[in-house]
C-alpha positions in Angstrom: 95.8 39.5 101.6 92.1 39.6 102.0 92.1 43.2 102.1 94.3 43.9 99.5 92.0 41.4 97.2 88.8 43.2 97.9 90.8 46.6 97.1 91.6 45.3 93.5 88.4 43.8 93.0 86.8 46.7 93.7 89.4 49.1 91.7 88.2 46.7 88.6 84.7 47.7 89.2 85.7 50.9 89.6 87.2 50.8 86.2 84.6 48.9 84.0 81.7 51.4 85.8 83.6 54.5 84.2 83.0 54.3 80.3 79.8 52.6 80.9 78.9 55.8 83.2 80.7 58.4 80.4 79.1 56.9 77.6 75.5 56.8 79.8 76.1 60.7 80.3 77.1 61.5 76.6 73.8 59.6 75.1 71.8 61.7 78.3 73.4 64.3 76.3 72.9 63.7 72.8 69.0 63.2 74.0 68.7 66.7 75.4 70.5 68.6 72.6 68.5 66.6 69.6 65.4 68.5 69.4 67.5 72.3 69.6 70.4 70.6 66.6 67.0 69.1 64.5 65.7 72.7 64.6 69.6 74.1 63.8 69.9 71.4 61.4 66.6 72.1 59.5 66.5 75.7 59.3 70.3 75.6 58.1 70.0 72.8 56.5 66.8 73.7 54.2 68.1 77.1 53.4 71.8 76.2 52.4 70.2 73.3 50.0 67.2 75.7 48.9 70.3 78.1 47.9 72.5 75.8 46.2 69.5 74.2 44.3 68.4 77.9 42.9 71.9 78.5 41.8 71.6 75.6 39.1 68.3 77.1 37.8 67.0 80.0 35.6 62.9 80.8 35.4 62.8 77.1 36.8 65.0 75.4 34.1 68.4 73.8 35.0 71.1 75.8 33.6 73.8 73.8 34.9 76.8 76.3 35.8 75.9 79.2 33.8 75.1 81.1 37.1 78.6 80.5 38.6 80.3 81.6 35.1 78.1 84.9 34.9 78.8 85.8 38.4 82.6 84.8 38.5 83.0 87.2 35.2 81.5 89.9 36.6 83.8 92.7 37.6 81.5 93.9 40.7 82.1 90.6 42.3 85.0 90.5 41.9 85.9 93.8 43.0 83.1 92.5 46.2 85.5 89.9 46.6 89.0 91.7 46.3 87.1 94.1 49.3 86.2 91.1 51.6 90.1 90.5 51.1 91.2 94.0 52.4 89.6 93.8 55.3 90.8 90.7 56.3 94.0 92.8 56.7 92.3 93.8 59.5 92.0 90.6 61.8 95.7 90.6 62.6 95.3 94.7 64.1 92.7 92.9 65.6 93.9 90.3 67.6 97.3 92.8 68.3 95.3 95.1 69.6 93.0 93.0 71.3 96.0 91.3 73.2 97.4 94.3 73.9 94.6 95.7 75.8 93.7 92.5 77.7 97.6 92.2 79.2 97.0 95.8 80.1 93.8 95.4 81.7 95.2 92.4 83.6 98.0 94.3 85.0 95.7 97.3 86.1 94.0 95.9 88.9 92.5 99.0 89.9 89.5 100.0 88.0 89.6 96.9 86.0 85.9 96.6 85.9 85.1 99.9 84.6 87.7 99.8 81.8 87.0 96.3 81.2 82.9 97.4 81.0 84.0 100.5 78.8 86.1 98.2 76.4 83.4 96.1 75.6 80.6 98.3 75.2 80.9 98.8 71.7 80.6 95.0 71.0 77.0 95.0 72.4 75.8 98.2 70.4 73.8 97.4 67.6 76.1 97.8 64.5 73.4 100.2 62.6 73.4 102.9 65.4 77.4 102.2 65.3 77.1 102.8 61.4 75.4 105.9 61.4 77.2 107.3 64.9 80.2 107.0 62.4 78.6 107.8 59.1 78.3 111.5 60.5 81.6 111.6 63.0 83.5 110.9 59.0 81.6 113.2 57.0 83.3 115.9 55.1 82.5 118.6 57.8 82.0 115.8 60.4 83.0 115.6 64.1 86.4 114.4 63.2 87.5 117.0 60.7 85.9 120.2 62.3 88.3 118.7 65.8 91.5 118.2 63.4 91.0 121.8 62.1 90.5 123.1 65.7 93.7 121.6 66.5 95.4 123.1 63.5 96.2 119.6 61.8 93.7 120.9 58.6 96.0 118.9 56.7 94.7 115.5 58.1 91.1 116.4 56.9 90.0 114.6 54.5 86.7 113.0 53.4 86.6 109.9 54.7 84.0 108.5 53.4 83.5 110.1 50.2 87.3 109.5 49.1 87.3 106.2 47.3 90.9 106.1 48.2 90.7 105.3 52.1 86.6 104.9 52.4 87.7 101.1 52.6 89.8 101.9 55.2 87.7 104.2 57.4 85.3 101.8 57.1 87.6 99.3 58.4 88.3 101.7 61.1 84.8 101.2 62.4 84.9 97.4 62.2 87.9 97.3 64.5 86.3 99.6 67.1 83.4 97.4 67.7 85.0 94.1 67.4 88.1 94.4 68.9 85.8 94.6 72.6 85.2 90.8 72.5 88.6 89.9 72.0 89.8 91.3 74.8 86.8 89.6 76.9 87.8 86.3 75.5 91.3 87.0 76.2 91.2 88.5 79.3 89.2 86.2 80.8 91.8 83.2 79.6 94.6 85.2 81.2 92.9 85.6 84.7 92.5 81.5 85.0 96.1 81.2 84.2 98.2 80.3 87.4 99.9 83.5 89.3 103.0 81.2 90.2 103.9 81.0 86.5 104.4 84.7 86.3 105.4 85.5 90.1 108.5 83.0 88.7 108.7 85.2 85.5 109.3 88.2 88.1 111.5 86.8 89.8 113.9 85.6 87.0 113.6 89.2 85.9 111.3 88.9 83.2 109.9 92.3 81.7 106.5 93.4 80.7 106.6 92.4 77.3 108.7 89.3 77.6 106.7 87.9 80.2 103.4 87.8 78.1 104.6 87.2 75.0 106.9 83.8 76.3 104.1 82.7 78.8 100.6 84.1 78.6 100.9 84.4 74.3 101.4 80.4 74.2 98.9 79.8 76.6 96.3 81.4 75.1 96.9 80.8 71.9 93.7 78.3 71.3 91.6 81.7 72.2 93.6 84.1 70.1 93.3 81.2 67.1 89.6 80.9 67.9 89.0 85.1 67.9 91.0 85.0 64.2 88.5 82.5 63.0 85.1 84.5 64.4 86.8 87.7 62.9 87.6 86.3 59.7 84.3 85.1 59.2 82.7 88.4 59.9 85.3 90.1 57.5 84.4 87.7 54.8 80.1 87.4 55.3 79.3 89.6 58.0 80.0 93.7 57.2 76.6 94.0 55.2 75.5 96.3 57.8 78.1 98.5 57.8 78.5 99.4 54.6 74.5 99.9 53.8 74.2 101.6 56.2 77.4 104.1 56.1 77.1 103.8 52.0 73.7 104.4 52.0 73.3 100.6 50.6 75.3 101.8 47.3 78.8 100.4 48.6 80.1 104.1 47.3 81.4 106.2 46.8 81.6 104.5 43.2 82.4 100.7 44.2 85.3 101.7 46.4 82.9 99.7 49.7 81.3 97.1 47.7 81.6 93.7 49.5 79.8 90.2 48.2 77.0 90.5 51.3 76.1 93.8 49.6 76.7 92.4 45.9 74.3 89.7 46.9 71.8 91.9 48.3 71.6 94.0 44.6 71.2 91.1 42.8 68.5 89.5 44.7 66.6 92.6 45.4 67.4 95.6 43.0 68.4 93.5 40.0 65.9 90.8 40.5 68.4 88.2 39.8 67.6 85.5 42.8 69.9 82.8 41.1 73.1 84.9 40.7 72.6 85.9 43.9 72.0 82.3 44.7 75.4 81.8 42.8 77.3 84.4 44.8 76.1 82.9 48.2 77.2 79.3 47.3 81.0 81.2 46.3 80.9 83.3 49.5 79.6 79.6 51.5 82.4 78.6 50.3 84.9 81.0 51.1 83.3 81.3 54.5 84.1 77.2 55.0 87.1 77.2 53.6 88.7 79.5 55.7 87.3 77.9 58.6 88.7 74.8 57.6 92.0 76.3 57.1 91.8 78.1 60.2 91.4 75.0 62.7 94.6 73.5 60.7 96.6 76.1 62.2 95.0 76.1 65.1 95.7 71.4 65.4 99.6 72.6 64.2 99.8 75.3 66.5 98.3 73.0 69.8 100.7 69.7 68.7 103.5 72.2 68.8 102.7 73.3 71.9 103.0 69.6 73.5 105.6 68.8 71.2 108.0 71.1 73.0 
């Protein structure tokens, strides 16, 4: 009896010593990350209310929303806008393509390194050097149209950057390449801490390639795949400025057939000499950028309650 009292009592101790332990850790915490989120905060912080505050003005006066109204009626933001759009088209090729090639890497054992190394090399290039790499590959007698006539597919040639048709789309082309590296990364490396029993059962019930990935390994990686849609969104939506200055020769040509609101931005502020539309546009594009996020981690508290749901 003796024993089994001290056992209890000291189970008790046990108990009340673990929040006062987690909650010792997380203010240890707090204390070490304060000084680096200050920094985050200030630099951030400063710039977005610097931003928004220069949208309300003109020559220093308050002018209320007029900003917003002249940059919302403008037909090259729009069109800016309506191109941010597009290429979010592209996140779901994407995140197919970026699951595709992590399954496949993690059934290839052999050389898995190498073609893991190869696959994400284009992630870490610096996306100028990409842009002009592919700026002269798609020229009208680039790299990729002298091969298609060697091959006798002259046909397929076309100028694909100078076509206001599909320069959208080549240009797309190039996104995907580079990004679609760090899906497979993040994927991949999801899939490998996965338990083997879970699909050495699969087998053994007589599951197929395809069925075995997409009933197990899709669901359990779905938080990654969700998270990779987010950071791709985002970079559709604020972070292609490079690309198409660079490729477009910072025009967004040919015509407006490339122009995107980074780029729109960019003109107003510096060519036009219009700091407060441009101030305008960021605070529109802010919020695009937010709102997607916000609707993005929705899907992503649905998609994780259905998980335990089932």
């Amino acid at each position: 009896m003796k024993l089994a009292s001290s056992k209890s009592v000291a189970a008790d101790v046990h108990i009340r010593q673990r929040p006062t332990l987690a909650g010792r850790s997380s203010r240890e915490a707090l204390f070490w990350i304060a000084p680096a989120a200050l920094v985050i905060l200030f630099i951030f912080g400063y710039s977005v209310v610097s931003v928004l505050i220069q949208s309300f003005r003109y020559d220093g006066d308050w002018v209320g929303f007029e900003n917003f109204a002249i940059v919302i009626t403008d037909p090259l933001f729009l069109t800016a806008l309506k191109h941010n759009g597009l290429l979010l088209l592209a996140v779901p090729v994407l995140i197919v393509l970026a699951f595709t090639l992590a399954i496949t890497l993690f059934e290839t054992r052999a050389g898995m390194r190498f073609y893991r190394s190869a696959i994400f090399l284009p992630y870490v290039l610096p996306i100028p050097v990409v842009a002009v790499v592919f700026g002269q590959i798609y020229q009208l007698h680039g790299a990729l149209n002298i091969f298609l006539k060697s091959v006798g597919l002259d046909s397929l040639a076309k100028d694909w950057l100078g076509d206001p048709q599909i320069a959208l789309g080549t240009m797309s082309s190039v996104i995907i390449w580079k990004e679609v590296g760090f899906g497979v990364i993040l994927m991949l490396a999801h899939i490998i801490s996965l338990p083997n029993e879970t699909y050495e059962a699969a087998r053994i019930d007589g599951a197929g390639f395809w069925r075995t990935h997409l009933s197990i390994t899709r669901p359990a990686i779905l938080n990654t795949i969700i998270f990779y849609g987010v950071i791709e969104a985002i970079t559709m939506v604020s972070w292609v400025f490079n690309y198409v200055y660079v490729m477009s020769n910072g025009l967004g040509g040919p015509g407006n057939a490339t122009m995107v609101s980074e780029l729109y931005i960019y003109r107003s502020a510096f060519q036009n000499k219009a700091p407060e539309l441009a101030a305008a546009a960021a605070v529109f594009l802010f919020i695009a950028t937010l709102v997607l996020m916000i609707a993005f981690f929705r899907i992503q508290r649905r998609s994780i309650a259905g998980t335990f749901n089932r």
